[in-house]
C-alpha positions as CSV (number, residue, x, y, z in Angstrom):
1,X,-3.3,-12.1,-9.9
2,X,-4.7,-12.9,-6.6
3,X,-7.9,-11.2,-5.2
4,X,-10.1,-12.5,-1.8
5,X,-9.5,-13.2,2.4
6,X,-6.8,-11.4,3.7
7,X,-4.3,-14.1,4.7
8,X,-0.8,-13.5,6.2
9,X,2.5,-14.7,4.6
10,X,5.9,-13.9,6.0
11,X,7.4,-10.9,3.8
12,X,11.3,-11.4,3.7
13,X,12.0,-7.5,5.2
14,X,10.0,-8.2,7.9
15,X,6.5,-8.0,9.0
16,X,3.3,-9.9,7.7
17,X,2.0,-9.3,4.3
18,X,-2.0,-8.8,4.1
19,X,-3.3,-10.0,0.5
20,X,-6.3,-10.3,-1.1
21,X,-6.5,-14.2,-2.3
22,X,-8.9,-16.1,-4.5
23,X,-11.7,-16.1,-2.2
24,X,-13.2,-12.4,-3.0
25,X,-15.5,-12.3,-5.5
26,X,-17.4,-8.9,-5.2
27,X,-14.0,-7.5,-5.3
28,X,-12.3,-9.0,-8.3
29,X,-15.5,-8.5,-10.1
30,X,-15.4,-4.6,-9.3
31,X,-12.2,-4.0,-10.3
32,X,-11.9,-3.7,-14.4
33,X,-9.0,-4.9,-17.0
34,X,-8.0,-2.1,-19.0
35,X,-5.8,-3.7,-21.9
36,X,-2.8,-1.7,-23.4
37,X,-3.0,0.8,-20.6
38,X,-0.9,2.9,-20.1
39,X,1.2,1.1,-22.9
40,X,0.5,-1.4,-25.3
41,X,1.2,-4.4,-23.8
42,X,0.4,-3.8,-20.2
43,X,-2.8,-5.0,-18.9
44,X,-3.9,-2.8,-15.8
45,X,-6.1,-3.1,-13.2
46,X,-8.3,0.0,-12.5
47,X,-9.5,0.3,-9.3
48,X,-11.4,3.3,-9.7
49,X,-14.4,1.0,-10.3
50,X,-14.1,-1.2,-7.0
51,X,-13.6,2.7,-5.2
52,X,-17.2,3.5,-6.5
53,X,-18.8,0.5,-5.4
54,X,-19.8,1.3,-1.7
55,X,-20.1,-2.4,-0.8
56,X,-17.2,-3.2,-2.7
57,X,-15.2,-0.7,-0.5
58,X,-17.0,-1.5,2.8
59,X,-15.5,-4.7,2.5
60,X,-11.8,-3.6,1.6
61,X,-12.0,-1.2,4.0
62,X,-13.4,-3.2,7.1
63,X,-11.0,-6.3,5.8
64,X,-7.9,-4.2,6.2
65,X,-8.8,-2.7,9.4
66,X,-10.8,-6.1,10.9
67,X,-6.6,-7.9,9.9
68,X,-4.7,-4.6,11.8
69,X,-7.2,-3.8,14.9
70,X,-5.4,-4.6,18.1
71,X,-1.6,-4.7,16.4
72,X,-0.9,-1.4,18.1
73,X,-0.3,0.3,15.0
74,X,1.2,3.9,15.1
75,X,1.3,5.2,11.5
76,X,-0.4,3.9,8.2
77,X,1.8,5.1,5.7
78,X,0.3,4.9,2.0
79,X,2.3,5.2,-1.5
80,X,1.3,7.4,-4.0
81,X,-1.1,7.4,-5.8
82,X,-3.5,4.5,-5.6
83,X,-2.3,3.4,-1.8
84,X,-3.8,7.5,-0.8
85,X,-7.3,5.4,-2.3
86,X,-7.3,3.1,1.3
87,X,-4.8,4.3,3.5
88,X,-6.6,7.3,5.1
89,X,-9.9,5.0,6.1
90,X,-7.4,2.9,7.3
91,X,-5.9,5.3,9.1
92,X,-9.1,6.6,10.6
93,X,-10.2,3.1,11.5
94,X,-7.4,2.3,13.4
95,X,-7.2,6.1,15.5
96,X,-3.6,6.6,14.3
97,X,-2.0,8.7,11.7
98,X,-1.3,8.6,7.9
99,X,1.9,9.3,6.3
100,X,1.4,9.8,2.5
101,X,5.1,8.6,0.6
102,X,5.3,10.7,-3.2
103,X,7.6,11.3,-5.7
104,X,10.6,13.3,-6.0
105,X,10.0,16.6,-5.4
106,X,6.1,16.6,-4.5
107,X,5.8,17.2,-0.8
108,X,6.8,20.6,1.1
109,X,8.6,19.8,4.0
110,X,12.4,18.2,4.4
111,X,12.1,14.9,3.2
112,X,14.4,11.3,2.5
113,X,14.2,9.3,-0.2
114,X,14.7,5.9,-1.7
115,X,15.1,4.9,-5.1
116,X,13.8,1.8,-6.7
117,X,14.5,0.1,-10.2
118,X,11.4,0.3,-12.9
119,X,11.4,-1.7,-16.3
120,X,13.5,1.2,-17.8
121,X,15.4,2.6,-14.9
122,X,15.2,3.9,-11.8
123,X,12.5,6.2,-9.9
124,X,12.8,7.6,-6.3
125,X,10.1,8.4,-3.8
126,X,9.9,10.5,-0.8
127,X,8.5,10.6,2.9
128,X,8.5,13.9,5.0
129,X,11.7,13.8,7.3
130,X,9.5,13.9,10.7
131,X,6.7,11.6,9.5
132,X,8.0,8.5,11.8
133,X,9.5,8.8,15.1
134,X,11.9,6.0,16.8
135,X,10.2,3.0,17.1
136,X,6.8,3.6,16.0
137,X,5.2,0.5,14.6
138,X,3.9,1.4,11.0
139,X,2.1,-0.8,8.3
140,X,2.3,0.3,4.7
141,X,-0.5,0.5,2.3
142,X,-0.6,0.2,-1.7
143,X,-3.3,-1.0,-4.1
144,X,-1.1,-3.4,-6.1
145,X,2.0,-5.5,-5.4
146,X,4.1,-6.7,-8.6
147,X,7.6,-6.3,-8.1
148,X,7.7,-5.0,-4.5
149,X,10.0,-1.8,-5.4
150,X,8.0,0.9,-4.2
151,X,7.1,-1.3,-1.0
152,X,11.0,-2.0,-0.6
153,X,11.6,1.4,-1.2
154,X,9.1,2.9,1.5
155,X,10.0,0.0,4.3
156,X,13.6,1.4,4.1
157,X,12.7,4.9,4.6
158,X,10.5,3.8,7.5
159,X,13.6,2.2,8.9
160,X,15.6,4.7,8.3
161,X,13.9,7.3,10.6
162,X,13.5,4.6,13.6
163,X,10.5,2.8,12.9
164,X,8.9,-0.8,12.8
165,X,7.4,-2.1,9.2
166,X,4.7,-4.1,11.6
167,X,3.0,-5.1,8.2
168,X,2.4,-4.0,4.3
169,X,-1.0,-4.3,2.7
170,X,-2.1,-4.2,-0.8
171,X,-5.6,-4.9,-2.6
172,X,-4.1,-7.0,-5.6
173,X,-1.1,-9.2,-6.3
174,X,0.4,-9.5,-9.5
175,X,1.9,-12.9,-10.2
């Protein structure tokens, strides 16, 4: 797991990859190991804690949008649920929109989807059919990185309606 500076890294479906590295401190140590959760076996990283830590947040928060000011973006989209925890400030800090991608069957509107493969199958999330428009530059925001399924997942449905994956975001990544 890697926590700090935001650096940049090339992501192979396009676009720079901003990750917290080994250089944050206050964050790592606000964010709490919760062992066998939600399964034995599986040790996960709450970030509810870092969330009530204003300074903690401040400095997630003014990170992000200090690595995306000036990149033109259009949309922030964030994946459910724990990317809705930064993408809105984000959003708001950069005077653009947010786009919130959910699970089969949780939004209102006419929607797409992508599937992407979990331990034990398969799992599909959704984006509202009007969200993006043709060539609207868009960075993606979610707490974690492990795989990169969902992230895969939302970057084709960006695609798919017209627009730019400029960028994906996360707080944590998993090794």
């Amino acid at each position: 797991m890697k926590f700090g500076k935001f650096s940049k890294s090339q992501n192979p479906g396009q676009g720079l990859v901003a990750r917290v590295l080994a250089t944050m401190d206050l964050v790592r140590s606000l964010i709490a190991d919760v062992p066998d959760f939600p399964k034995p076996g599986i040790l996960f990283y709450d970030l509810t804690t870092l969330l009530m830590d204003n300074s903690g947040l401040q400095k997630v928060i003014d990170g992000l949008t200090e690595e995306y000011q000036g990149h033109s973006i259009d949309k922030v989209v964030g994946i459910e649920s724990r990317g809705f925890f930064f993408a809105p400030s984000l959003a708001y800090n950069l005077n653009t929109g947010f786009v919130p991608v959910r699970k089969k069957g949780k939004l209102p509107a006419e929607t797409i989807s992508a599937s992407y493969e979990l331990e034990y199958g398969e799992d599909i999330l959704e984006m509202h059919k009007d969200a993006i428009e043709q060539d609207q530059r868009v960075l993606i925001v979610d707490d974690l990185i492990a795989t990169g399924g969902t992230a895969a997942a939302t970057a084709q449905m960006v695609r798919q309606l017209g627009g730019e994956v400029v960028a994906l975001a996360f707080i944590v990544e998993l090794e």
